[in-house]
C-alpha positions as CSV (number, residue, x, y, z in Angstrom):
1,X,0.0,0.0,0.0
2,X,2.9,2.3,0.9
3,X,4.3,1.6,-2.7
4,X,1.0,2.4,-4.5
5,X,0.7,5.6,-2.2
6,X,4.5,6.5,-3.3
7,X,4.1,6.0,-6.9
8,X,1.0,7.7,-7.2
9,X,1.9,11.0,-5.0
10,X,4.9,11.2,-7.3
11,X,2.7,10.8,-10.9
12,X,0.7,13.8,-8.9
13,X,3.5,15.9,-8.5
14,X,5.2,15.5,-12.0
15,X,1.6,16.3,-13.3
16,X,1.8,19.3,-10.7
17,X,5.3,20.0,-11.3
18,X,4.8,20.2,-15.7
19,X,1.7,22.7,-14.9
20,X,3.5,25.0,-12.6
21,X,6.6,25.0,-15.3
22,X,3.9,25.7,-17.9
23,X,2.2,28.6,-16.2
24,X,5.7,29.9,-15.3
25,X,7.2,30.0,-18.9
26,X,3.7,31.5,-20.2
27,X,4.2,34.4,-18.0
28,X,8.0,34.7,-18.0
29,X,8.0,35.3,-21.8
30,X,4.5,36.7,-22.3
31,X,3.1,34.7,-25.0
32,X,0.0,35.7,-26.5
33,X,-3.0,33.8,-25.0
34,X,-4.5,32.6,-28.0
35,X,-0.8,31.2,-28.7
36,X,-0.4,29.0,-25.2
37,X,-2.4,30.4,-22.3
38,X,-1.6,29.6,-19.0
39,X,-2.7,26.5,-17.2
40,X,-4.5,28.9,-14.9
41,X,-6.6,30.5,-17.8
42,X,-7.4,27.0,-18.9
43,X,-9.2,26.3,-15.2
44,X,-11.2,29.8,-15.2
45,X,-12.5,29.3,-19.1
46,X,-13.4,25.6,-18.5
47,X,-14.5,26.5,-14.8
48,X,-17.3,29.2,-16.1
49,X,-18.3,27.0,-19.4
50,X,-18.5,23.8,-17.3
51,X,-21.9,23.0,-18.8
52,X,-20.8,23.3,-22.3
53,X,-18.1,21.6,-21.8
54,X,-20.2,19.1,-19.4
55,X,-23.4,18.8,-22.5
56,X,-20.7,18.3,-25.0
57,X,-19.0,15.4,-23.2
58,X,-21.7,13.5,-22.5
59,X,-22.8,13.7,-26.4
60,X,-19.3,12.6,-27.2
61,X,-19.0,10.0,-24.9
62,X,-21.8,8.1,-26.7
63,X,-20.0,7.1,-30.1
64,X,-17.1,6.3,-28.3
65,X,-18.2,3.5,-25.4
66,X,-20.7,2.5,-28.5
67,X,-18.1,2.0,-31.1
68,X,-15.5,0.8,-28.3
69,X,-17.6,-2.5,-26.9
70,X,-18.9,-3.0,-30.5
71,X,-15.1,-3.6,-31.9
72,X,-14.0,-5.2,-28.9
73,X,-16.8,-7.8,-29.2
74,X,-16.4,-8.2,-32.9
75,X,-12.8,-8.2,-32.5
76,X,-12.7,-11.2,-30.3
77,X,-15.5,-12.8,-32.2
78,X,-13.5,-12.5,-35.4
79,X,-9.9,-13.6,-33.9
80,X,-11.0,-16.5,-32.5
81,X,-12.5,-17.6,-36.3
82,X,-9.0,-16.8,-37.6
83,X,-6.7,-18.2,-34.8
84,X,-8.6,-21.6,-34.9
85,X,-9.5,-22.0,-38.3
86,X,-7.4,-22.2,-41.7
87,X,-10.3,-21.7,-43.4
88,X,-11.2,-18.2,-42.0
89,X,-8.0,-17.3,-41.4
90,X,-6.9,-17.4,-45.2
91,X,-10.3,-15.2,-46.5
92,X,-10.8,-12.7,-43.4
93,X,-7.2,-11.9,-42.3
94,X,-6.1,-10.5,-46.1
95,X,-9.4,-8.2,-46.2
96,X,-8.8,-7.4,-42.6
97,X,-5.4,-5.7,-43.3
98,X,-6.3,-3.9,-46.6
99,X,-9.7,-2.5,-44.3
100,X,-6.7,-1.4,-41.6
101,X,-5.1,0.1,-44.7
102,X,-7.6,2.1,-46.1
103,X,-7.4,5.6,-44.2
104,X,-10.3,6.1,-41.9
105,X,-11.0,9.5,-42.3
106,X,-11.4,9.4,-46.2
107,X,-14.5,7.3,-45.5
108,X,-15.8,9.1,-42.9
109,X,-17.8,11.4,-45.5
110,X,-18.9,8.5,-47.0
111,X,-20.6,7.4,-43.8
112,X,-22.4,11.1,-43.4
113,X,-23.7,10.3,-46.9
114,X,-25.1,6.6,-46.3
115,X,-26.2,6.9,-42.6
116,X,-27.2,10.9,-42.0
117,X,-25.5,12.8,-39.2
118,X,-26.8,10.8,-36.4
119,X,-24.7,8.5,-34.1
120,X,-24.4,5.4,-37.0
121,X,-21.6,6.9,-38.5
122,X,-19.8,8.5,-35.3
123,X,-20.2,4.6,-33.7
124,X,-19.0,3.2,-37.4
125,X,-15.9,5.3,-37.0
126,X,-15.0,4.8,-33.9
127,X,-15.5,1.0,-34.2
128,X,-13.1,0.8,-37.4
129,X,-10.4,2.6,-35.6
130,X,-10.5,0.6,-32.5
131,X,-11.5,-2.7,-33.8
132,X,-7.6,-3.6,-35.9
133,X,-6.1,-3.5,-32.9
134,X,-8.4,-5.6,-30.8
135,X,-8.4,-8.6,-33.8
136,X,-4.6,-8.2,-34.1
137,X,-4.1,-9.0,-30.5
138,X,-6.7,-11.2,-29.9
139,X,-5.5,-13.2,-33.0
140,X,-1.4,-13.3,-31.7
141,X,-2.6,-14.0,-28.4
142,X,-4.9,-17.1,-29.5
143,X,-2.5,-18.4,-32.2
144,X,0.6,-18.1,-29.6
145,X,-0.1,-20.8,-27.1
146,X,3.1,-23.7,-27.5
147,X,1.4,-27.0,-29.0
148,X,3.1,-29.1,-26.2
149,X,1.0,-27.4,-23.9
150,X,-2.6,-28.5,-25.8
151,X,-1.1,-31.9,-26.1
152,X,-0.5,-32.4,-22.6
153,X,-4.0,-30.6,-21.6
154,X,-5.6,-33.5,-24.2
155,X,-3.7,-36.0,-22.6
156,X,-5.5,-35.5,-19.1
157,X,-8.3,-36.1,-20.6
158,X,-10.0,-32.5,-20.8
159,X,-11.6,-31.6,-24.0
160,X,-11.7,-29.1,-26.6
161,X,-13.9,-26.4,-24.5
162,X,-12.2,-27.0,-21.7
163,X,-9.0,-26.2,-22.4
164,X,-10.0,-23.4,-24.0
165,X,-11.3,-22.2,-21.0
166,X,-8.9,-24.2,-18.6
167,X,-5.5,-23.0,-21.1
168,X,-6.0,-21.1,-24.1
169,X,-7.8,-18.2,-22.7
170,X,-5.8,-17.8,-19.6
171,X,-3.1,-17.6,-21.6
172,X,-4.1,-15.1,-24.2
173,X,-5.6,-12.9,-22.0
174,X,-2.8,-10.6,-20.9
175,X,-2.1,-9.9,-24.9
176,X,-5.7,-9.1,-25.5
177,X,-6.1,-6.7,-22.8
178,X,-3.0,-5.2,-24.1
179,X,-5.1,-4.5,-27.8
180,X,-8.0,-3.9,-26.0
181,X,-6.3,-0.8,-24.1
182,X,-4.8,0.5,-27.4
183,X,-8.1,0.3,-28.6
184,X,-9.3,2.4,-25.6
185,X,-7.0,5.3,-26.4
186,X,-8.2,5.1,-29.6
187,X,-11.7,5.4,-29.2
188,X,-11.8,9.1,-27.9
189,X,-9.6,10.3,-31.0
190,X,-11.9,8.8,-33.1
191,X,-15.0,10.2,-31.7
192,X,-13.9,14.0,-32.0
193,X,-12.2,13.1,-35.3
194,X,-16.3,12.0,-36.3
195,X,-17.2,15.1,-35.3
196,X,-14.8,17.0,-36.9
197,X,-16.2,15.8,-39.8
198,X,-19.9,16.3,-39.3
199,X,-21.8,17.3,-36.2
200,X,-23.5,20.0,-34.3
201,X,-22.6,18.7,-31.0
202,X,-19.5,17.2,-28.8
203,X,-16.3,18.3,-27.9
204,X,-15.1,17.9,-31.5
205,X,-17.5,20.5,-32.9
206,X,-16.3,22.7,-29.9
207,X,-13.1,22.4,-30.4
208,X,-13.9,23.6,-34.1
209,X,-15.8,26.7,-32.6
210,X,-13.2,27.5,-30.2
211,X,-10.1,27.0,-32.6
212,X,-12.3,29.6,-35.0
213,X,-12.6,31.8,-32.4
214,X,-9.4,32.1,-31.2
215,X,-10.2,31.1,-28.0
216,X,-7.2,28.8,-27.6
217,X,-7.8,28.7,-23.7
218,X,-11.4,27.1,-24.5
219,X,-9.5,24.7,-27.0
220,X,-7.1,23.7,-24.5
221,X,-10.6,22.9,-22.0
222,X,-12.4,20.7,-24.3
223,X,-8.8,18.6,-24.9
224,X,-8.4,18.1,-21.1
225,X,-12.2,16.6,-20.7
226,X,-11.6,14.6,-24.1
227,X,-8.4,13.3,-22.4
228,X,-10.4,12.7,-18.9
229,X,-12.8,10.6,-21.3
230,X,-10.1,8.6,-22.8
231,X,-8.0,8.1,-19.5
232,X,-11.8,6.9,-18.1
233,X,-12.4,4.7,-20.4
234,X,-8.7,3.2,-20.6
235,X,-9.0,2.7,-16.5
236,X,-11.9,1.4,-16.8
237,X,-9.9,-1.7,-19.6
238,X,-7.3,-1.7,-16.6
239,X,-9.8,-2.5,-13.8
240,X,-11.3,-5.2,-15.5
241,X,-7.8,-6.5,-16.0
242,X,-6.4,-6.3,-12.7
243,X,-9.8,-8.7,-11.9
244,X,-9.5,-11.3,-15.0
245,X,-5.9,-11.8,-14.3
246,X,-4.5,-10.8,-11.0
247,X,-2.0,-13.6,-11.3
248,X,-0.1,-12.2,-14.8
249,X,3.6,-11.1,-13.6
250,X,2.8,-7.5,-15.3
251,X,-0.1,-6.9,-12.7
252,X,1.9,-8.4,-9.7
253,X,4.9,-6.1,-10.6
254,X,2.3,-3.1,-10.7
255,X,1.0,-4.1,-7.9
256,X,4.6,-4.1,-6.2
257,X,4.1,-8.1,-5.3
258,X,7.1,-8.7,-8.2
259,X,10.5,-7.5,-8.8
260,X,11.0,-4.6,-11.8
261,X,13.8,-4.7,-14.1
């Protein structure tokens, strides 16, 4: 406990520490504040717009936890198809990587044409930029379990859903949360990048008001809460990691029950 308390109280003061050297160095060599404000204009801007800022981020946060679970479940879905089948693996992993290929944003229009400016294409978006990295780790993590190890499993006696459930999965677990939180960070990006493209709401059209404006202070507000959403959502990916496998060496050593390097 003493460790956790440490290594949290210093994140806090490096966090603490890079403001105060931020506000310093804005007022040391006066810049402009539509150039970099200072961390304390950020606070009062976002402090007396709270429930802009507030609306916005709960309209953004939609399309992202949407698109998020939807390409984590399709993800898995589709990874297990190509770890355990030839079949699969030789017609969907090809057309996986040219879909990871094709640039995300050039298709967003495209969406705004088929689907409207409601949430389907915001949720679309978000899904496509989350979901590679979910199938790519899910896949690895699947398709890198050592043969001898399945032999030996079948050689007890325990059959093919069991040791899925008893060896497979255990063991691909730690690299599919690792996708799964890449995916996370992902998922707020691409929610203000679907806004960006078309909406009258969200933090991404704010940011788009703001930026026109000037009001670089404002800007700097709605990219703190869009980070809070982000780092929510990606804590939220740790939690249930820490729970599904307490026993992986990477959440003992974080944990400070393992030795670092």
């Amino acid at each position: 406990m003493l460790k956790r308390l440490l290594g949290r109280s210093r994140a806090l003061a490096g966090i603490i520490g890079f403001l105060l050297a931020w506000e310093a160095a804005s007022r040391l060599f006066h810049l402009p504040a539509y150039v970099l404000p200072p961390p304390s204009m950020i606070i009062h801007g976002g402090a007396e717009k709270w429930r802009s800022l507030l609306g916005a981020a709960s309209f953004t946060v939609q399309p992202m936890v949407l698109g998020f679970v939807v390409a984590v479940v399709l993800g898995v879905a589709i990874a297990l198809g190509v770890a355990f089948s030839p079949g699969v693996r030789s017609i969907a992993y090809p057309l996986l990587v040219f879909l990871q290929i094709v640039p995300k944003i050039a298709v967003a229009p495209l969406f705004i044409i088929w689907f409207g400016f409601g949430l389907t294409p915001k949720v679309l978006l978000v899904f496509l930029l989350s979901f590679f990295p979910v199938v790519v780790a899910a896949t690895t993590a699947f398709a890198s379990i050592e043969p001898e190890i399945i032999e030996l499993a079948r050689s007890t006696g325990a059959g093919r859903l069991r040791i899925f459930r008893m060896v497979q999965l255990p063991n691909a677990l730690p690299s599919l949360f690792g996708g799964i939180k890449v995916a996370a960070a992902l998922a707020a990006t691409a929610a203000v990048v679907a806004e960006f493209v078309a909406s009258d709401r969200g933090l991404g059209y704010l940011l788009m008001e703001y930026n026109g404006n000037l009001d670089t202070a404002m800007s700097f507000a709605a990219i703190f809460v869009l980070s809070a959403l982000g780092l929510a959502l990606y804590g939220v990916v740790e939690l249930i990691e820490a729970y599904a496998i307490p026993w992986h060496v990477s959440r003992r050593r974080l944990a400070g029950d393992a030795p670092g390097f």
